[in-house]
C-alpha positions in Angstrom: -37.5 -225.5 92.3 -38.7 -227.7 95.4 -35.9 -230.0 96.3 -35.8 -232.7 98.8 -32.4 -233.5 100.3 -31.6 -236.8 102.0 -29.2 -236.8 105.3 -26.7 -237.9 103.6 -26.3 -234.8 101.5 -23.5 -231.7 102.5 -25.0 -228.8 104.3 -22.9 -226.9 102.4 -24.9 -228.1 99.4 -28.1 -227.5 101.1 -27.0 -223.8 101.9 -25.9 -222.9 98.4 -29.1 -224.3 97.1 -31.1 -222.2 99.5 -28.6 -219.2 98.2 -29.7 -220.4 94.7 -33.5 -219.4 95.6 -34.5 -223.4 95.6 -37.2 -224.1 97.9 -35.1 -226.8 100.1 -36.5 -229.1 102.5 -34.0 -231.1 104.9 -34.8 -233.4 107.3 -31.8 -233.0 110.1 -32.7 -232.3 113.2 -36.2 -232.4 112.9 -38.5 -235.6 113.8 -38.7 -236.9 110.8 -34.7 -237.2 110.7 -34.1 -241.1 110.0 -36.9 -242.2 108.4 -36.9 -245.3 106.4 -36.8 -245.0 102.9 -40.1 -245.2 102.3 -41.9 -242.9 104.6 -39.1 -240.8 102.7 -40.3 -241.4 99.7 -43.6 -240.6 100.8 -42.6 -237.3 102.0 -40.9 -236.3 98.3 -43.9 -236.8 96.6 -46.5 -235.6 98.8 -44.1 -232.2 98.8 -43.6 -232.4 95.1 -39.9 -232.8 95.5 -36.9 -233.1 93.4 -35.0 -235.8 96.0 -31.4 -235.5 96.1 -29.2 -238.3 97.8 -26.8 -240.8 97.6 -28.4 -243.9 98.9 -28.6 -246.0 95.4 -32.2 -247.7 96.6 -34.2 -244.7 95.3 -33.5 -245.7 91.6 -35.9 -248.8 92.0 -38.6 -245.7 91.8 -37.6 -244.8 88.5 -40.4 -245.7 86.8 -42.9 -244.8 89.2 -44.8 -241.5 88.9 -42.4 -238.4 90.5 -41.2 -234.9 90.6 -37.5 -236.1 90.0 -34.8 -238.0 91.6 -31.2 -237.6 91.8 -28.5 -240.0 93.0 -24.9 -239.4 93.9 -22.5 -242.2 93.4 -19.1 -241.8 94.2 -16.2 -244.5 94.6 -14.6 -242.3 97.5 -17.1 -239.5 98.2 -16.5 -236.0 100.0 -18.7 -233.3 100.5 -16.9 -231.5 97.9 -17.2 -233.9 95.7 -21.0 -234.8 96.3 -21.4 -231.0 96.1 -20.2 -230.3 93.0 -21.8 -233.7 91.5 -25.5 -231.9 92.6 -24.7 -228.7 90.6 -23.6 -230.2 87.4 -26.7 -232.6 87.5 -28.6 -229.0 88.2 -26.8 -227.2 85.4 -27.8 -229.8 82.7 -31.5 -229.8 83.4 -34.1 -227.3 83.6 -36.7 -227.2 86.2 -39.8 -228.1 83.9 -37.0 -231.2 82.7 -37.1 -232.9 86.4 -40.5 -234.4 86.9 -40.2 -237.9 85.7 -36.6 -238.2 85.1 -33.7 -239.8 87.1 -29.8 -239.0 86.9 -27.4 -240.9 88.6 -24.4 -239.0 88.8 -20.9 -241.3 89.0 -17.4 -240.1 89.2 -16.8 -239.8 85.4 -20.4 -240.5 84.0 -24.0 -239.4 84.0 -26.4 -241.9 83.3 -30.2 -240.9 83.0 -33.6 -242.4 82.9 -36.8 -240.8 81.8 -40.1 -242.5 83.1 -42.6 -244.1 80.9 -45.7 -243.9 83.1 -48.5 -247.1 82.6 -51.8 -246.1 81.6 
């Protein structure tokens, strides 16, 4: 799968993905590194991206057209815990399930959104 990580996201995550055979694409230390939001946006969906991050403003996409978007959002976060919030939002949908669809993943809870695209 194509996955789009935000900065904000453990390399340690980004390695394991790579591990996992997911095509990864991460912006540190390259010039794109600390891009707004947008022009991150932009990039996810011109890649056909999955985006993975913790920065809660990505869910006002929800309903827009894209190839998937998930959120991390922990009370205390850690890399460990951001890490193993990714792979049980991984775990619980397929590929082909991503496009469209938006998990938010919270200490105890998952909470998800499938878009309803405007014709």
């Amino acid at each position: 799968m194509k996955i789009f990580v935000d900065e904000n996201i453990p390399l340690a995550t980004v390695k394991e993905l790579v591990l996992q055979g997911h095509d990864v694409v991460d912006i540190r230390g390259t010039d794109d590194q600390g891009i707004t939001d947008e022009k991150l946006w932009q990039k996810t969906q011109e890649l056909r991206c999955l985006l993975i991050t913790t920065d809660k403003g990505f869910a006002a996409h929800r309903e827009d057209p894209h190839h998937g978007i998930l959120i991390i959002r922990l009370k205390q976060p850690s890399r460990q815990k951001i890490h193993q919030r990714v792979f049980q939002a991984l775990k619980r949908h397929t590929p082909e399930q991503w496009p469209g669809l938006m998990v938010v993943m919270r200490d105890a809870v998952q909470s998800s959104w499938k878009a309803h695209y405007k014709k």
